[in-house]
C-alpha atoms as one frame of an Amber mdcrd trajectory, in Angstrom:
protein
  19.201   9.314   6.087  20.103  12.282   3.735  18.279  15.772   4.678  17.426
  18.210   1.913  15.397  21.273   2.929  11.558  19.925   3.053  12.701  16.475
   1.845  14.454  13.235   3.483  15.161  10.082   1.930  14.825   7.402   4.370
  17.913   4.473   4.202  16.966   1.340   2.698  14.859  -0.676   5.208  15.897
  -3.097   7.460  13.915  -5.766   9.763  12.375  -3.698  12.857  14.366  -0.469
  12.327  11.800   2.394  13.232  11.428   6.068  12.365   8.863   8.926  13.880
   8.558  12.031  12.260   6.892  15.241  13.645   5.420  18.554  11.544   6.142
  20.896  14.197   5.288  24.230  11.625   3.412  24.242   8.614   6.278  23.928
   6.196   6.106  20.570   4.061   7.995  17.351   5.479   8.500  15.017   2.247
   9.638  11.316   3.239  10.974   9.575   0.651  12.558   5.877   0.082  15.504
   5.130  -1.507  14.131   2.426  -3.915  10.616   3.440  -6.293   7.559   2.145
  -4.082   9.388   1.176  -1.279   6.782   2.559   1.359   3.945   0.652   1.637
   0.593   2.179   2.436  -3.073   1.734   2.526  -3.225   3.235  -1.037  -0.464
   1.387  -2.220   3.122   1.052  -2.570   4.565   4.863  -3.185   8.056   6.539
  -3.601   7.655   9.464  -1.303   4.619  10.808   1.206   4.169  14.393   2.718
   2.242  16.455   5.185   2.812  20.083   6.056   0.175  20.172   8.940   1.421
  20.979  12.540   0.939  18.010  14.729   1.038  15.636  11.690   3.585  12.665
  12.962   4.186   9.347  11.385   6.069   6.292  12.460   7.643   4.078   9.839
   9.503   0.447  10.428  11.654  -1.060   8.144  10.821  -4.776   6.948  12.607
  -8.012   6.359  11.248  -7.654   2.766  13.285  -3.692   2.442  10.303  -1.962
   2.631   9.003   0.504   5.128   5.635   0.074   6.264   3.246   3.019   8.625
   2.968   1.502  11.623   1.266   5.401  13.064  -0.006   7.912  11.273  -1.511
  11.748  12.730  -2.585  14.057   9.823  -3.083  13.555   6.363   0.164  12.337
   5.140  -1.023  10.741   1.600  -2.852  13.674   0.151  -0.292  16.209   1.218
   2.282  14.430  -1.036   0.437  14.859  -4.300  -0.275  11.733  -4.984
């Protein structure tokens, strides 16, 4: 996982690996995937989500299929991102 200052690209998926992340201030967390729509969500595949809401958390796990799917979400983490 590479760190940039509000943004982290995520490794490319593998089966049952699992991520939480936590907004702890309200400064924008970015998640984004190494591969274009590589995160699966309820609106659709996407490249990258956000929130910048304290208390926002998300749990990701990797698939067999290299995608990363929400297994949690707290907070608004699809709207934040702009998309």
């Amino acid at each position: 996982m590479s760190f940039d200052k509000n943004l982290m690209t995520l490794p490319v998926a593998k089966a049952e690996i699992q991520y939480t992340f936590i907004v702890d201030t309200a400064f924008q967390m970015k998640l984004q995937t190494a591969g274009s729509g590589d995160l699966l969500t309820p609106d659709g595949a996407k490249s990258f989500i956000a929130s910048s809401a304290p208390g926002s958390a998300i749990t990701l796990r990797g698939r067999a299929d290299l995608k990363w799917e929400i297994v949690t979400a707290v907070g608004d983490w699809l709207t934040d991102s702009g998309v």
